[in-house]
C-alpha positions in Angstrom: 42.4 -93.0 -172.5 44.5 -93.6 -175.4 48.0 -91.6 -175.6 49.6 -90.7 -179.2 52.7 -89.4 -179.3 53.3 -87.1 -182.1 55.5 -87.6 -185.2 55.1 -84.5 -187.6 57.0 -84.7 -190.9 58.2 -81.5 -193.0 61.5 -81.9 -195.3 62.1 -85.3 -194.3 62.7 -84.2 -190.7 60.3 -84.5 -187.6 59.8 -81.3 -186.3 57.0 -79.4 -184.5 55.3 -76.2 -185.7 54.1 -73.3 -183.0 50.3 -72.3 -183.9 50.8 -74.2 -187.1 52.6 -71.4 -188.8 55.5 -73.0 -191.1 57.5 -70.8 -190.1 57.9 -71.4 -186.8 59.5 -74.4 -186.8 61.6 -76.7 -184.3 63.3 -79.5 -185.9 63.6 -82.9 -183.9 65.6 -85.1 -186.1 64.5 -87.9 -187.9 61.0 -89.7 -188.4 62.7 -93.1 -187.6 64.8 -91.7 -184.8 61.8 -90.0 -182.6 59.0 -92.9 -183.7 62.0 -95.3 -182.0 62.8 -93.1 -179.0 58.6 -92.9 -178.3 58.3 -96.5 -179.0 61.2 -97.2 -176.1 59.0 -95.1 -173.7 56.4 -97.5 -174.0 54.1 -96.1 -176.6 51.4 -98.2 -178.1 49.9 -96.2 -180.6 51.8 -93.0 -183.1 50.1 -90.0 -184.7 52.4 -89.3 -187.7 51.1 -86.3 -190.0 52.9 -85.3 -193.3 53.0 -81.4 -193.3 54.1 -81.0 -196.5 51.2 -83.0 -197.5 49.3 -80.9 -195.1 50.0 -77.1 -196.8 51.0 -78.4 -200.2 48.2 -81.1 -201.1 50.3 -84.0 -202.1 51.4 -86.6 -199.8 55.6 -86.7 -200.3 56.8 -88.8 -196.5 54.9 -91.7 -197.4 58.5 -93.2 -197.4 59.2 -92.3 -193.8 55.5 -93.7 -193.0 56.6 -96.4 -194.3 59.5 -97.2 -192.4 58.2 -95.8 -189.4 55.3 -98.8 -189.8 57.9 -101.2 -190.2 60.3 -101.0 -187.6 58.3 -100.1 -184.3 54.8 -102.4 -185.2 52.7 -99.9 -182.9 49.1 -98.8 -184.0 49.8 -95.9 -186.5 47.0 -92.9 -187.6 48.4 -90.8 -190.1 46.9 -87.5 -191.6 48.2 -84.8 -194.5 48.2 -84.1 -198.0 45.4 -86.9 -198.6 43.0 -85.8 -201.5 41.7 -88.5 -203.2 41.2 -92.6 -202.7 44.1 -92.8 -204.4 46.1 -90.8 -201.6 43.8 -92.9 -199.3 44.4 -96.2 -200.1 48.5 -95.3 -200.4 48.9 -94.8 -197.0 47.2 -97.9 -196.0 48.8 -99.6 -198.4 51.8 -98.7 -196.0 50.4 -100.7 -193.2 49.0 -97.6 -191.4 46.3 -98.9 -189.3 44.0 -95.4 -190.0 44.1 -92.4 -191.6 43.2 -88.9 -190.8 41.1 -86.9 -193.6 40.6 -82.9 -192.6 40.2 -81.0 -196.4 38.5 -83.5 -198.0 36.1 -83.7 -195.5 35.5 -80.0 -195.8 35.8 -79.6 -199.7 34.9 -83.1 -201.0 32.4 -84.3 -198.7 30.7 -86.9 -201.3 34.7 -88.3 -201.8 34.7 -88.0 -198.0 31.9 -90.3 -197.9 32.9 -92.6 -200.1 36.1 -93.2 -198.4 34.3 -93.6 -195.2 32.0 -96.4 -197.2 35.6 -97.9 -198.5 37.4 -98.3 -195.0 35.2 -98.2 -192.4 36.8 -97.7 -188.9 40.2 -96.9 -190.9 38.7 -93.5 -191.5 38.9 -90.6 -188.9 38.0 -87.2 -189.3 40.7 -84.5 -188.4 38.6 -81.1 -187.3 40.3 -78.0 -186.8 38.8 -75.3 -185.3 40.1 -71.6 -184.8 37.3 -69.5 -182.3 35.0 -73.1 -183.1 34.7 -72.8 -186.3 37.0 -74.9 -188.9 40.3 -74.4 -190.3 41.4 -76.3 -193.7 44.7 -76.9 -195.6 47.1 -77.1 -193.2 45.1 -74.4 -190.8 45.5 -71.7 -193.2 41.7 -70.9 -194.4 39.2 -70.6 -191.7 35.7 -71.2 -192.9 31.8 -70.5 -191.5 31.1 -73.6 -190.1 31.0 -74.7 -186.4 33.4 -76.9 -185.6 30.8 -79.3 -183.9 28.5 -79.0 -186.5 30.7 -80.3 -188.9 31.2 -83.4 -186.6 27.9 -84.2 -186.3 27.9 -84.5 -190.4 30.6 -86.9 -189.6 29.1 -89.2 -187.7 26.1 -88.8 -190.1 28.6 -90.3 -192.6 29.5 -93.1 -190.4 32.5 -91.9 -188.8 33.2 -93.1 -185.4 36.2 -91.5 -184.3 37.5 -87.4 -184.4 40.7 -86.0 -184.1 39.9 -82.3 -182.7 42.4 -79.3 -182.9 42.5 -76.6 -181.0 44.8 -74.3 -183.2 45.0 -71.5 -181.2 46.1 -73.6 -178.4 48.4 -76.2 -180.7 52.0 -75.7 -180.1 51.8 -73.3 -177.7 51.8 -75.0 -174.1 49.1 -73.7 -172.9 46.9 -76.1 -171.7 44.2 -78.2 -173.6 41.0 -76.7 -174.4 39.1 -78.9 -172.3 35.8 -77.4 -172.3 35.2 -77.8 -176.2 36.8 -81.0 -176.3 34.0 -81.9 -173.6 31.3 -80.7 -175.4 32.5 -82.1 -179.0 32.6 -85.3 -177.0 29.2 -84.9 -175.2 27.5 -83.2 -178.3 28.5 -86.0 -180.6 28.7 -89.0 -178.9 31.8 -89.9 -180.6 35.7 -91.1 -179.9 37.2 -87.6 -179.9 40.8 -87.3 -179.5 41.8 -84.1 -178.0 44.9 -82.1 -179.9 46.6 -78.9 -179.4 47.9 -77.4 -176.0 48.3 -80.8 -173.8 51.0 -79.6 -172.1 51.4 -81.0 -168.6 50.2 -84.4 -166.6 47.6 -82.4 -164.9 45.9 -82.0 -168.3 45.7 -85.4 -169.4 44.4 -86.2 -165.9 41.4 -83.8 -166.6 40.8 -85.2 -170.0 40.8 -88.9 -168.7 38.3 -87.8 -165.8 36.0 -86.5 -168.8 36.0 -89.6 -170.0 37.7 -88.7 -173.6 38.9 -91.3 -175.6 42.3 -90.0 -176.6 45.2 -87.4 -176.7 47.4 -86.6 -179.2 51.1 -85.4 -177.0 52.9 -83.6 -179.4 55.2 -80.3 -178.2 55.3 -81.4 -174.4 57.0 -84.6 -175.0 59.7 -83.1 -177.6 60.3 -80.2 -174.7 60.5 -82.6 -171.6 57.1 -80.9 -169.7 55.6 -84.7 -170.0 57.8 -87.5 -169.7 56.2 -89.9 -172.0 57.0 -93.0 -169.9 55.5 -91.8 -167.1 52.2 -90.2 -168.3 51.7 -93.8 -169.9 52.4 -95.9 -167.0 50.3 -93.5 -164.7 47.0 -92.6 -167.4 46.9 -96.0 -168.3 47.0 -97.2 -165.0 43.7 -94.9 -163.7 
């Protein structure tokens, strides 16, 4: 299983949000500093989102991205704020190995598709799902459609590999949703990396035993409840 430390960008500052409400925030420094520090731990691979991207609609930390890219090398996926193939082919531009596209899937799915023609494997749907059915823009509008409906559209599309949010569990240290990350992952047949709520070595033990491809470590990392060394040395050693 695949581990991706966090990096979430609002104002220029990596911070992490509690339930994804903006304002409940927790800031963490700078992009460079924590993409460095997770980098040191032994990280292979970074999941960098731009939140003001996210709840705004127009990518603004492509410069932190960007430098972020540059000065660790590791195996980036980025998500927020990207709207059109313009947006799209920015942030690869910036050497990010993948990006993540949530709204656009949701409200432009012909775009969607087209930028899933474009790039390929570089594409990865982010799903969001409050009570499993899907959030957009930034998880403030919950909509009518099943969550793993909506993958299975996806995958229609040509997409190989899902980033799945549990928002009611994102943030909040309480344990990953394991059961619907299962059955996304059974249901679709996909790479489904599992986000929201990881929050101790016990749960990313579970998830690798259920054979999912990837988490996403985002608040238990910045608080200390995983140490990020040792979760990698130990998951990537089973």
């Amino acid at each position: 299983m695949k581990l991706f430390p966090a990096i979430d960008i609002l104002g220029g500052r990596a911070v992490r949000l509690l339930y994804g409400k903006r304002d409940k925030v927790t800031d963490y420094g700078t992009p460079i500093e924590r993409a460095m520090l997770w980098s040191d731990c032994g990280a292979e691979n970074l999941h960098i989102v731009d939140l003001d991207g996210a709840f705004d609609g127009e990518a603004v930390s492509n410069k932190y991205i960007s430098e972020i890219v540059k000065k660790t090398g590791l195996f980036v996926q980025s998500g927020g704020g990207l709207r059109t193939l313009d947006d799209i082919k920015k942030r690869l531009d910036l050497g990010v190995n993948r990006v993540i596209l949530g709204t656009m899937a949701y409200e432009n799915p012909k775009l969607f598709e087209k930028a899933a023609n474009l790039y390929g494997k570089q594409i990865v749907a982010g799903i969001d799902a409050i009570d499993g059915y899907v959030a957009i823009k930034g998880w403030t509008d919950k909509t009518e459609i099943k969550a793993i409906d909506f993958a299975l559209k996806m995958k229609q599309m040509g997409i190989n590999t899902i980033v799945y949010t549990d928002i009611s569990k994102d943030g909040a240290l309480t344990g990953v949703n394991v059961d619907s990350t299962k059955e996304m992952s059974d249901k679709t047949g996909l790479d489904i990396i599992a986000s929201g709520g990881v929050s101790s070595m016990d749960d990313l033990r579970v998830l690798k035993e259920k054979n999912i491809y990837g988490a996403i470590l985002g608040r238990a990392i910045y608080s200390g409840n995983i140490d990020l060394r040792q979760a990698i040395k130990e998951i990537y050693a089973l």
